[in-house]
N, C-alpha and C positions, 0 to 999 in steps of 0.2 A: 747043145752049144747055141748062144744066142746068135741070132741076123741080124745083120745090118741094113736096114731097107734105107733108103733116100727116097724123100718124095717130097713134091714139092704144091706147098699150097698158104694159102692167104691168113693172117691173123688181123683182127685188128686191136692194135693196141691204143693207150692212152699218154701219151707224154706227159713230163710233171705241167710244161702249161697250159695245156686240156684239162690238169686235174686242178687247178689253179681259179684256171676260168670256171668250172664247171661249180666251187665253191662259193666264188666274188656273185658269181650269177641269181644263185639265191637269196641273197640279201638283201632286204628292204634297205632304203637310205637312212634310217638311226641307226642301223646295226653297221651298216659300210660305216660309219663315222667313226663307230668302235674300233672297225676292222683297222681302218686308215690309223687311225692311232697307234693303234696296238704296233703293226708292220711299223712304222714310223722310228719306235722305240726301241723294237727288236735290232734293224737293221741300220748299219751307220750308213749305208753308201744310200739311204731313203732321208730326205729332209724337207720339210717345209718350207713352201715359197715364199718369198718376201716380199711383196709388188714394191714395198717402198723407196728401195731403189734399182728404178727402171733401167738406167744405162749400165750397168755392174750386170745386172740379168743379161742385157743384150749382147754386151760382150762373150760372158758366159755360155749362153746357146748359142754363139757361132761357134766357140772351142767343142761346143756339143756337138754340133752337127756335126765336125770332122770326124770325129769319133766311131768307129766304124764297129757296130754289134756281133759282126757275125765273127770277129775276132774273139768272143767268148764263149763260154763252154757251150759243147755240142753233145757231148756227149752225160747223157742222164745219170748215168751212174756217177761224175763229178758233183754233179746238180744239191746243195743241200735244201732238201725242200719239206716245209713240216706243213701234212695237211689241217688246213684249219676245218676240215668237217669234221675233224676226230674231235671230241668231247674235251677243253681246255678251259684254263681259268676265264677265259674273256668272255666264251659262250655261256658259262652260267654267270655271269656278271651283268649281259646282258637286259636292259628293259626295253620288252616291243612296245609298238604303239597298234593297237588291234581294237576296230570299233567291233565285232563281232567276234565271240570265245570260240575256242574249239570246240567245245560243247556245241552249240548253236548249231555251227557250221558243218560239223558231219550229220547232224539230226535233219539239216538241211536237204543232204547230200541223201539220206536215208528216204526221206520224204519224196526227193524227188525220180528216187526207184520205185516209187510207191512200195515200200515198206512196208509189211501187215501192224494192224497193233501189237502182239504178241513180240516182233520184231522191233518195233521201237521199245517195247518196255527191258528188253535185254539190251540193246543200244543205250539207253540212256545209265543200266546198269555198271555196264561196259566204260562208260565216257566217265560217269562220277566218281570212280575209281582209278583214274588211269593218274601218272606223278608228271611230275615235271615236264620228262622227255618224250611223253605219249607212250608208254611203256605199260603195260596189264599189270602191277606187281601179286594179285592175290590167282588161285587158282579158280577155273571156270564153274567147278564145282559146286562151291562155293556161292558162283552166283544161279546156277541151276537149283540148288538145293531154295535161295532166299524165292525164285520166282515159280519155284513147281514143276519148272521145264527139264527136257533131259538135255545132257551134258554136251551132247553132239549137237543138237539144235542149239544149245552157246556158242558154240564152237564156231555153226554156220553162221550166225553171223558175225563174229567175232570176225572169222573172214573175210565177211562182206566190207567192214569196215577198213580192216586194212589194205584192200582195193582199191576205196576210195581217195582221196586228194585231200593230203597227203600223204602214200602211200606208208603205210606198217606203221598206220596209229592202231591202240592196241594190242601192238606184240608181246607175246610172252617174254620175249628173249630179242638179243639183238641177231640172233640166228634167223629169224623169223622175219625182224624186219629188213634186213639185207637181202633174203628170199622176196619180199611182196615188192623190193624196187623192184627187184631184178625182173621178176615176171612181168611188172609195169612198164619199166623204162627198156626193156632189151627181152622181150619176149622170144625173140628167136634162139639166142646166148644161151641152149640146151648146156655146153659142157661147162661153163661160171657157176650155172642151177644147176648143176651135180655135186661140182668139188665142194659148194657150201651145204648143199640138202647133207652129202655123205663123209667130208671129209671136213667137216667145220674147226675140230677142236684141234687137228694137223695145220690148217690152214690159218688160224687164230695163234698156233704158233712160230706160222716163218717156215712150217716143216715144210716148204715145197720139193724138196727132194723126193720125199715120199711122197707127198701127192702125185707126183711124175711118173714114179715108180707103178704105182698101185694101176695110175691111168695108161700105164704105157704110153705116156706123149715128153713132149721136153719141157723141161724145166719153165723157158721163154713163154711157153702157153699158160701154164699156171702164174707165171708175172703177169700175161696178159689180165687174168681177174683179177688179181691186186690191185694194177692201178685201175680196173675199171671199178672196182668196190670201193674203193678210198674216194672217189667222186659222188657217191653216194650217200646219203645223210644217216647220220646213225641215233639221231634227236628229232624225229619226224613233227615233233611240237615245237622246235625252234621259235617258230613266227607265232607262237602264242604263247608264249609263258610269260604275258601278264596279264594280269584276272581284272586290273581298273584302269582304264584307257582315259586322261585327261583331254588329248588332244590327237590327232593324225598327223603325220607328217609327210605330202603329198610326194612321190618317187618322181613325178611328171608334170608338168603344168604346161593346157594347154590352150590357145588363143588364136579367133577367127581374125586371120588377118587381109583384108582384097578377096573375101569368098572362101580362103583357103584357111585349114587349121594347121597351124605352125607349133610345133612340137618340141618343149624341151626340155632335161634332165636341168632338174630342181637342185642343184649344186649348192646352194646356200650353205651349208653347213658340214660341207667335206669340203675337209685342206686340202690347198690344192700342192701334189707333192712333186718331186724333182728328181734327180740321179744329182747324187752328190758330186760337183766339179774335183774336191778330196779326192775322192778314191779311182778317179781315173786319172791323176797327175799318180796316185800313188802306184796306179798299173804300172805306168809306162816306165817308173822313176824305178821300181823293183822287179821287172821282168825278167832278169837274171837270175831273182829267185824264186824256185819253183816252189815251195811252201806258203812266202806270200803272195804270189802270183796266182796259184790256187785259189786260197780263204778271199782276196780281193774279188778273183773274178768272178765265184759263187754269192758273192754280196751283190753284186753288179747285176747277174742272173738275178737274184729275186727279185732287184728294185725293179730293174728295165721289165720284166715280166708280168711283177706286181702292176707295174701301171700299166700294162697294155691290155692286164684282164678288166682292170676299171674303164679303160677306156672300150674293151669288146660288149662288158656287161651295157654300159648306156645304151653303147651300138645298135645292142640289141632290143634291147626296153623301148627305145625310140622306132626301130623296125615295126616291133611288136603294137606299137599304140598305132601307128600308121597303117596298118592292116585294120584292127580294129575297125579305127572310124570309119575308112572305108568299105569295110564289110555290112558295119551299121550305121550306112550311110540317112537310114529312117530316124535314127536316134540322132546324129549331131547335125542333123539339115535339116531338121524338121521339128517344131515348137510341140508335137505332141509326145516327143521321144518315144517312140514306138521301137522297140528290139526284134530283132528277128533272130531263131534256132539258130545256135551258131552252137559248135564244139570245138574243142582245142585240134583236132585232126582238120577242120575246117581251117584253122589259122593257121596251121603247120605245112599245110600245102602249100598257099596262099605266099610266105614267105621260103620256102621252098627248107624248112627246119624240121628238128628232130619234135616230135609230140612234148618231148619229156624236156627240150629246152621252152620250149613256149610254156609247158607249166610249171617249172623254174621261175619265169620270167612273171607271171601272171601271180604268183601262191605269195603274198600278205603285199603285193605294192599296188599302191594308189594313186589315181590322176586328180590334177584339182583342174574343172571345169570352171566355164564363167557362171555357173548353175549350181553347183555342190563341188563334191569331191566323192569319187567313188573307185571302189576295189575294183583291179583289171577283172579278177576273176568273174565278175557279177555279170559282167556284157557275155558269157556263155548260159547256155542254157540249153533244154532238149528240147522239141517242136510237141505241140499238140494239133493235132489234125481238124479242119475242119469240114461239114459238109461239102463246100467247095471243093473241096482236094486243097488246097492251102494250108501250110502249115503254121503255124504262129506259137512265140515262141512263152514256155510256160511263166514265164514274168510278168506277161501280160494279161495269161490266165487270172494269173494270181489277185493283179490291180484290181479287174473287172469286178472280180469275188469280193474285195476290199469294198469296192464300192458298193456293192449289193448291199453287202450287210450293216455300211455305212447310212444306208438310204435308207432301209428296212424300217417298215413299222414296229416300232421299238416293248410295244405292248402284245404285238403278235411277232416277233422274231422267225427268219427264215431256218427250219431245220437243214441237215445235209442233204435229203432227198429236193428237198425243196429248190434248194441253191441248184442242184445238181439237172434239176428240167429247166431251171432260168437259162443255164448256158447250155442248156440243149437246143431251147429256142432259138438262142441267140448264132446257133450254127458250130457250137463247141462239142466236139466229140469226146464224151467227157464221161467215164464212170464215178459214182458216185464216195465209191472209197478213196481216188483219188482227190478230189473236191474235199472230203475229210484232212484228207494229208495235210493240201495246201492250207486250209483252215489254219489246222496245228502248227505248220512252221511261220505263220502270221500272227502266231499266238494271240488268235481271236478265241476264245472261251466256244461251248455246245450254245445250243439257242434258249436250252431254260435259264443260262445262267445270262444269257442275254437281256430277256421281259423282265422290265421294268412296271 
C-alpha cells in the first residue's frame, strides 16, 4: 500500500516571462529587429509607434497609464506563450552580422586552453563539419578513422568544445546539447541532468507523468525543467550562421562625456513598439465575455511582457558595458589600452548576476567605441603571470608576440623557442607551446615560411 508523505521544500521555477526574457536577452540588435517584427505581426494588441502625431500619442498614454496590468492574467497556465528559442521559420531566416566565424572563435577558445596539436587537429575536424545549428551531423568515428586517433580521444575533445562559449557546439543530438547548458548554466540542477541524461525521449514527449512516476517526485518538479530547458538555446550557432560579414551593427555605442563614459542602446533600427489602445477599449468593452476576455487578455500578456523583456534586455546590456569599462578601467582611461584578466565570473559578481546571463549578454554583441568597434566578448580573457607576481591578461600576451615578429629580422625570422625566451626576458611567464598557440590563433605562419 502506497504512503502518503508531505514534505515540504523549495523548487525554483521559471515563469513564461523569465523564459521570455531569457530568449530576447540573447539577441544581437539585427536579429531583435527580426524578432520585433515578427511579435509585431503575430500579435494585434503589439503596434508600431507613430511619432507623427504627438498629441493623439499624449492623449493616448494617459488612457494608458490608468490602465492597470496586474488586472491581467496571473496565472501561466492562461498565459499563451510560444518559445522563440525553439527552432522557427524566423530563426532560419535570420542573417547575423559576425566579424569573426565560429570556426575561428572556438579554435580561439581551444588555443587559449592551450590545446595540444593533436587536439586542435580534431577541433578543426570537428568545426568543418558541423551545419547550420552547430550540430556534429556525421559520426566521430569517422573522424578518428580520417586522423588515426582513437575514437574516445574524439570524443574528448569533442567535449571539450561543447564546454566552451557557446555551450553544445558540436553536439551529436540536441540530447547532448540541452546536457552541456545545463552543466554550464546550472551546474548544481542534479535532478533537470537526470530526467534529460535518462529519461530524454519521455521528456521530449510531454510524458511527464511518467517521468514523475519513475522519479517518485510530482509532476510541478518535472515542469520545473521544462520551463527551465525551454530558456535554453537549442541552435548553439545562432549568432553565427553567416559565413560573409559586410558590415557590424554596434548593440551599444559609447561616448566620453565631462570625464565620464555615457552608455547607450543603439536603437536605430528597432521599431519602437506600443500596447495597442484597440484591445484595451476592447477588454473593458467585452468583459462580460469570458471567451473574449481571455484571447484579449492573453494578447495584452505577450505585448505588455514582450516590451518589458526588451526593455530588461537593454537594462541589462547597458549594466553589463558599465561594469566592463570600469573593471577595464586601463583600457577606456588610458591611450595605451592595456586589458587586464577579467572572466565572466569576474563580471557576474561585479553586477551581482547569474555567469550565464552575463554570457547571454556578452556572446555576438558589439560596442562602437570612439576608437573602433569591438565584441563584448573580447574585454575577457585569462591572466598570464608574471615574474612579479602580476598577472596580465593573454591579449596582451598576444600584441607583444605580434609585435616581435612584426619587428623581426625578416631574413633571420624568430622560431617558437626563440619568441618564447624574448618574453621570458621580458618577465612573461610563458611556455613555449603556449607561445605556438598564440602564434596560430594570430594566424602568423612558422618562421621558415616567414624568411624572406
Amino acid at each position: 500500500m502506497s504512503k502518503t508523505i508531505q514534505k515540504l521544500e523549495q523548487t525554483q521555477r521559471l515563469n513564461p516571462k523569465q523564459i521570455l526574457e531569457a530568449s530576447i536577452m540573447q539577441l544581437n540588435i539585427f536579429n531583435l529587429e527580426k524578432r520585433v517584427l515578427e511579435e509585431v505581426e503575430k500579435n494585434p494588441a503589439l503596434e508600431i509607434e507613430d511619432n507623427s502625431n504627438d498629441e493623439s500619442n499624449d492623449s493616448q498614454e494617459d488612457e494608458f497609464d490608468e490602465f492597470d496590468f496586474e488586472e491581467l492574467v496571473s496565472n501561466p497556465d492562461e498565459y499563451e506563450y510560444i518559445n522563440k528559442n525553439r527552432r522557427s521559420d524566423y530563426s532560419n531566416q535570420l542573417t547575423d552580422v559576425q566579424s569573426v566565424s565560429l570556426y575561428d572563435d572556438i579554435l580561439s577558445q581551444m588555443n587559449e586552453l592551450n590545446a595540444n596539436e593533436d587536439e586542435i587537429k580534431i577541433a578543426k575536424q570537428i568545426l568543418g563539419n558541423l551545419d547550420e545549428d552547430g550540430f556534429l551531423p556525421i559520426e566521430l568515428v569517422l573522424i578518428a578513422d580520417r586522423l588515426g586517433f582513437k575514437e574516445s580521444y574524439v570524443e574528448e575533445v569533442k567535449n571539450k568544445i561543447q564546454n566552451l562559449d557557446p555551450p553544445g557546439i558540436g553536439s551529436l543530438s540536441i540530447e547532448e546539447c540541452i546536457i552541456s547548458q545545463l552543466k554550464k548554466y546550472y551546474p548544481n540542477d542534479n535532478l533537470s541532468l537526470e530526467i534529460i541524461e535518462k529519461y530524454f525521449d519521455d521528456f521530449s514527449k510531454h510524458k511527464y507523468n511518467n517521468i514523475a512516476k519513475k522519479l517518485n517526485c510530482s509532476k510541478d518538479v518535472v515542469y520545473k525543467t521544462a520551463q527551465l530547458i525551454s530558456a535554453l538555446n537549442p541552435s548553439p550557432a545562432i549568432n553565427y550562421n553567416s559565413s560573409k560579414a559586410d558590415h557590424i551593427l554596434p548593440d551599444l555605442i559609447i561616448e566620453e562625456i565631462d570625464g565620464d563614459w555615457d552608455v547607450q542602446i543603439n536603437e536605430l533600427n528597432i521599431p519602437n513598439i506600443k500596447i495597442s489602445q484597440q484591445y484595451i477599449h476592447m477588454l473593458r468593452k467585452y468583459n462580460d465575455n469570458n471567451d473574449v476576455k481571455k484571447f484579449v487578455k492573453q494578447k495584452l500578456n505577450n505585448a505588455e511582457w514582450f516590451i518589458s523583456a526588451i526593455n530588461q534586455r537593454n537594462n541589462t546590456i547597458r549594466k553589463v558595458m558599465k561594469s566592463i569599462i570600469k573593471k577595464q578601467s586601463q583600457y577606456f582611461d588610458s591611450d595605451k589600452r592595456i586589458l587586464i584578466p577579467m572572466i565572466l565570473k569576474d563580471l557576474a559578481q561585479d553586477i551581482n548576476m547569474d555567469i550565464s546571463t552575463v554570457s547571454r549578454v556578452c556572446n555576438g554583441k558589439y560596442v562602437q567605441m570612439p576608437w573602433g568597434i569591438k565584441e563584448l566578448k573580447s574585454f575577457f580573457s585569462e591572466g598570464i603571470k608574471m615574474n612579479s607576481g602580476k598577472n596580465i591578461s593573454s591579449l596582451v600576451v598576444k600584441d607583444i608576440l605580434k609585435d616581435m615578429i612584426n619587428n623581426e629580422n625578416k631574413s633571420s625570422p624568430y622560431n617558437d623557442e626563440k619568441l618564447t625566451n624574448q618574453l621570458n626576458k621580458l618577465g612573461y611567464i610563458i611556455a613555449r607551446r603556449t607561445v605556438t598557440k598564440y602564434r596560430e590563433s594570430l594566424k602568423i605562419p612558422i618562421s621558415r615560411l616567414r624568411k624572406i
